[in-house]
C-alpha positions as CSV (number, residue, x, y, z in Angstrom):
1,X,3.9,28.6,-3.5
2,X,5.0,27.0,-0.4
3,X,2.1,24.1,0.4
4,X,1.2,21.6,-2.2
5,X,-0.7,18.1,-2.0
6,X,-1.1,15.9,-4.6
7,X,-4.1,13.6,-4.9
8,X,-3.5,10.0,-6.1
9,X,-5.8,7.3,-4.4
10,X,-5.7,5.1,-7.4
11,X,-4.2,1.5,-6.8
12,X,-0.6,0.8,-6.5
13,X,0.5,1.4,-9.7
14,X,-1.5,4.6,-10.6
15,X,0.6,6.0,-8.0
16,X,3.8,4.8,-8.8
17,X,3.5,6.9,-12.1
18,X,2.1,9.6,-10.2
19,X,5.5,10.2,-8.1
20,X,6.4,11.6,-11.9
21,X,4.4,14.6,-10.6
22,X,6.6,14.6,-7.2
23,X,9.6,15.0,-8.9
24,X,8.3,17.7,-11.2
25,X,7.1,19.7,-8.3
26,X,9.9,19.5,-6.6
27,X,12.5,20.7,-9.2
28,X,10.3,23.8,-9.7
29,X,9.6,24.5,-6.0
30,X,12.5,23.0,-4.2
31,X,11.6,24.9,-0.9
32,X,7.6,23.9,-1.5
33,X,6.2,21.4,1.0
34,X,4.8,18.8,-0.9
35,X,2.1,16.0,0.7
36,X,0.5,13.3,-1.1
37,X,-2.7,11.7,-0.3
38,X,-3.6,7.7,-1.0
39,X,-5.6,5.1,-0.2
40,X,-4.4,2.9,2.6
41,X,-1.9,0.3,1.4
42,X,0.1,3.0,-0.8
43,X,1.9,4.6,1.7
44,X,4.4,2.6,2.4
45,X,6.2,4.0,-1.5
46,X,6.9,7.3,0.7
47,X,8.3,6.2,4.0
48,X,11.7,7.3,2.5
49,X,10.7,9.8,-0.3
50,X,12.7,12.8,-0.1
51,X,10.3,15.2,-1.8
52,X,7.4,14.2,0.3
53,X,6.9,16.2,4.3
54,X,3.1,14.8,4.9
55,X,1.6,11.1,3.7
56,X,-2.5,11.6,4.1
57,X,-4.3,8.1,4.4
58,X,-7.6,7.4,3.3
59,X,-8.8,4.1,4.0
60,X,-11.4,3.3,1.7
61,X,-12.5,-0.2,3.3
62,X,-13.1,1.0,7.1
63,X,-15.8,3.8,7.2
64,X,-15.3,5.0,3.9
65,X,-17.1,8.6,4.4
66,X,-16.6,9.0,7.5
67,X,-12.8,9.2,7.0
68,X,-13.6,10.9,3.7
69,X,-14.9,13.8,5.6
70,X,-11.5,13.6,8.4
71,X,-9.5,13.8,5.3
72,X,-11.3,16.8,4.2
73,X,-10.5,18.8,7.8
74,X,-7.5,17.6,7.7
75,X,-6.2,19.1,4.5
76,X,-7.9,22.5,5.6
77,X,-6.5,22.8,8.6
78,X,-3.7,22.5,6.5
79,X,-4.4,25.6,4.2
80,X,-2.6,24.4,0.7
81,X,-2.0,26.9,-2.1
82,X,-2.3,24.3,-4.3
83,X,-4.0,20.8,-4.8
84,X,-3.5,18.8,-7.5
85,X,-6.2,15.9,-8.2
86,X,-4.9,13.5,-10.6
87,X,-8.4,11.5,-9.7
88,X,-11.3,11.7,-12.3
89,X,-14.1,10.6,-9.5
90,X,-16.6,12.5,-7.8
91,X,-14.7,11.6,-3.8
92,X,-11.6,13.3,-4.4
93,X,-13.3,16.0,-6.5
94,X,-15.1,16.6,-3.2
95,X,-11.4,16.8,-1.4
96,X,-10.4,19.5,-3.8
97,X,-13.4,21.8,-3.9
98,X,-13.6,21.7,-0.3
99,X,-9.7,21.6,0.6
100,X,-10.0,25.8,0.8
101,X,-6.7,26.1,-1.2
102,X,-6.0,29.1,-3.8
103,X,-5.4,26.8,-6.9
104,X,-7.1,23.7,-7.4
105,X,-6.3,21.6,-10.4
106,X,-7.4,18.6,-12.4
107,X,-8.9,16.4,-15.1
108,X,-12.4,17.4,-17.2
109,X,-13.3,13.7,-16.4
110,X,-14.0,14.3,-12.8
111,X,-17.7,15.3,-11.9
112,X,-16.7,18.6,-10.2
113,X,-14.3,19.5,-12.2
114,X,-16.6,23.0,-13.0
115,X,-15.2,23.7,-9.7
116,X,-12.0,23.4,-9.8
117,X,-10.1,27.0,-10.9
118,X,-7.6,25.2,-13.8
119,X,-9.1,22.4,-15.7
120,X,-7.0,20.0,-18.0
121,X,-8.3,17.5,-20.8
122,X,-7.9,14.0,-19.9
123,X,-7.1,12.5,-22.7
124,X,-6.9,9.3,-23.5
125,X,-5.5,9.0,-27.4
126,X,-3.7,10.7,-29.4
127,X,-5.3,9.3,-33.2
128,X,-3.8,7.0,-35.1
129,X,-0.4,8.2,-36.7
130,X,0.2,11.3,-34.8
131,X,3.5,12.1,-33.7
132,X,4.7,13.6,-30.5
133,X,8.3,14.8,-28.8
134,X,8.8,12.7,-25.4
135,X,12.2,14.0,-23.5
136,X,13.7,14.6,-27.1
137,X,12.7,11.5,-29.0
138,X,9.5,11.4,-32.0
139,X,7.1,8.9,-31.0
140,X,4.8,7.7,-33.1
141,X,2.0,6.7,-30.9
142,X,-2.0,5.8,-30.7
143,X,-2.2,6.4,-27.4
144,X,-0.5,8.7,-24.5
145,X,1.0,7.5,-21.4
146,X,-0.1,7.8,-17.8
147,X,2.8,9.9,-16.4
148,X,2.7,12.4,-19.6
149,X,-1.4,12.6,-19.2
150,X,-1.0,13.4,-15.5
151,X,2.3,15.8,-16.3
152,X,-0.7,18.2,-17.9
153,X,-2.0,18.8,-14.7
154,X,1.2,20.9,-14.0
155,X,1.2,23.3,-17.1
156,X,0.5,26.6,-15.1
157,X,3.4,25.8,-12.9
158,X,6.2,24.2,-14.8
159,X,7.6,23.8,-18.4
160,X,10.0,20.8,-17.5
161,X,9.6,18.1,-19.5
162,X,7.7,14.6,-18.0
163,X,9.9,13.4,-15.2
164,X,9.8,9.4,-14.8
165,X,8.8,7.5,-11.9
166,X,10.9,7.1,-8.7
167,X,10.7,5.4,-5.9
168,X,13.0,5.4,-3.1
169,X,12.7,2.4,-0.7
């Protein structure tokens, strides 16, 4: 696997918890080039991210499709071997589908997810009492968090447990 871009163009903080992903990607594929794409605004977290070669842009505000469709020959030209939408709307299903790479990935929520060649559950609670392991530790929990939802997007190409968060500014 050498080319891999992540899709997050969810607010701020969606894709703070989404550099969980980075970090798992890169401690599998240490010699993988990994990109991210975001709407305008969040791209300023990766000016200094070490796991991160290419920042893709989509501004969402200023000719919304017309950029959509830049995007989209942008990231073929590219020719990933993986994307991995963590988005559950029909625009960035439209980025995956049509980004020409080997493996796309993401949640049954998104509209063209039938598309897509590995599908995940999103999930959004677990039922009330259930139990699960997180990084060693039982949790008792009614709900499941952000990072761990968007770490099953990586089963078919890691086993490491969640990573957290990070940010380097």
């Amino acid at each position: 696997m050498h080319r891999i871009l992540v899709i997050q163009t969810a607010f701020i903080g969606d894709v703070v918890l989404a550099t969980a992903l980075l970090q798992n990607l890169h401690a599998a594929y240490p010699e993988a080039t990994i990109d991210i794409l975001v709407r305008a605004g969040a791209q300023e977290l990766f000016i200094h991210h070490p796991y991160i070669h290419q920042v893709h842009v989509w501004d969402k505000k200023k000719n919304k499709y017309q950029h959509l469709f830049q995007i989209i020959q942008t990231i073929r030209r590219i020719k990933y071997d993986v994307v991995i939408n963590v988005q559950r709307y029909l625009a960035t299903g439209i980025i995956t589908v049509l980004s020409g790479a080997k493996k796309t990935i993401g949640f049954n929520k998104n509209p063209l997810s039938f598309l897509f060649s590995e599908v995940v559950a999103h999930q959004f609670g677990l039922g009330a009492g259930h139990e699960t392991i997180y990084q060693g530790a039982t949790i008792h929990a009614t709900s499941i968090h952000e990072t761990s939802r968007n770490h099953a997007l990586l089963a078919s190409l890691t086993t490491a447990p969640v990573a957290k968060p990070a940010l380097y500014p």
